[in-house]
C-alpha positions in Angstrom: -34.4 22.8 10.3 -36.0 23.0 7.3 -33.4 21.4 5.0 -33.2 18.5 7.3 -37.1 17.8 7.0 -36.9 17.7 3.3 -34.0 15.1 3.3 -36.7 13.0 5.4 -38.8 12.3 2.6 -38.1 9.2 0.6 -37.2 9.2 -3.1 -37.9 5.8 -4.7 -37.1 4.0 -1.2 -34.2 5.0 -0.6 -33.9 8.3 1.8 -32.3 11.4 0.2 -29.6 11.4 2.3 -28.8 8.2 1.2 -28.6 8.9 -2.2 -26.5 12.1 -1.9 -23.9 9.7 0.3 -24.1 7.1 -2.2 -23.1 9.6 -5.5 -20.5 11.3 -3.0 -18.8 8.1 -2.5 -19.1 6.2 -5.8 -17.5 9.9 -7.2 -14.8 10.0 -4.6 -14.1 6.2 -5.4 -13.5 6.5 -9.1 -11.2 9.8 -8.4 -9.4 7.6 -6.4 -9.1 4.5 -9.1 -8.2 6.9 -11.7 -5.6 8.2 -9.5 -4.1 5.0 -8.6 -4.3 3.9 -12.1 -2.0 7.1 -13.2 0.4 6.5 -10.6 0.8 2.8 -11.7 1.5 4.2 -14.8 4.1 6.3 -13.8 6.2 4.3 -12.0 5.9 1.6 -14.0 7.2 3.9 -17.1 9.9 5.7 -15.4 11.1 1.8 -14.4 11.0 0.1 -17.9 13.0 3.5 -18.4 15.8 2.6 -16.9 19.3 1.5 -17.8 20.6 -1.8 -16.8 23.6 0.5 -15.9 21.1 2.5 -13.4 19.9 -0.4 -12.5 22.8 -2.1 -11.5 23.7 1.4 -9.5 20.5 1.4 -7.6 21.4 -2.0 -6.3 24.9 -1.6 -5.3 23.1 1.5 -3.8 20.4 -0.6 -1.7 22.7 -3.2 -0.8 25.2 -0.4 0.7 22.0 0.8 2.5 21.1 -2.5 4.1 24.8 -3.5 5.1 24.9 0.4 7.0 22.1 -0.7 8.8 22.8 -4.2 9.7 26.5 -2.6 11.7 24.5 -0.4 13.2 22.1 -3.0 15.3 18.8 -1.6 12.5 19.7 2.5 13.4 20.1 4.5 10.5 24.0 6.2 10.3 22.5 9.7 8.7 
């Protein structure tokens, strides 16, 4: 009881509970930019790493994918 009555008090207007929230999500936030700014990087690196061989494998690949499913009424043969 007596942690909640000290988060009552105000601290420059804004409640202290308020504050704490605000950190914890600004914190949280950036974590999650930086995060998303690594995976961009990755994927975009392992995709200029590619051959235009691989390249042209992965299509033939995806396009032997989608012709599967479009026989099979949109099911999946595996």
């Amino acid at each position: 009881m007596q942690l909640i009555m000290k988060f009552k008090y105000k601290v420059g207007g804004i409640k202290m509970l308020d504050k704490i929230a605000m950190i914890t999500f600004l914190v949280v936030y950036i974590i999650c930019l930086f995060v998303a700014l690594l995976m961009y990087l990755v994927i975009r690196g392992a995709d200029i790493c590619k051959t235009d061989d691989e390249r042209f494998d992965e299509d033939e690949e995806q396009m032997m994918i989608v012709s599967k499913i479009d026989k099979n009424g949109g099911k999946s043969s595996e």
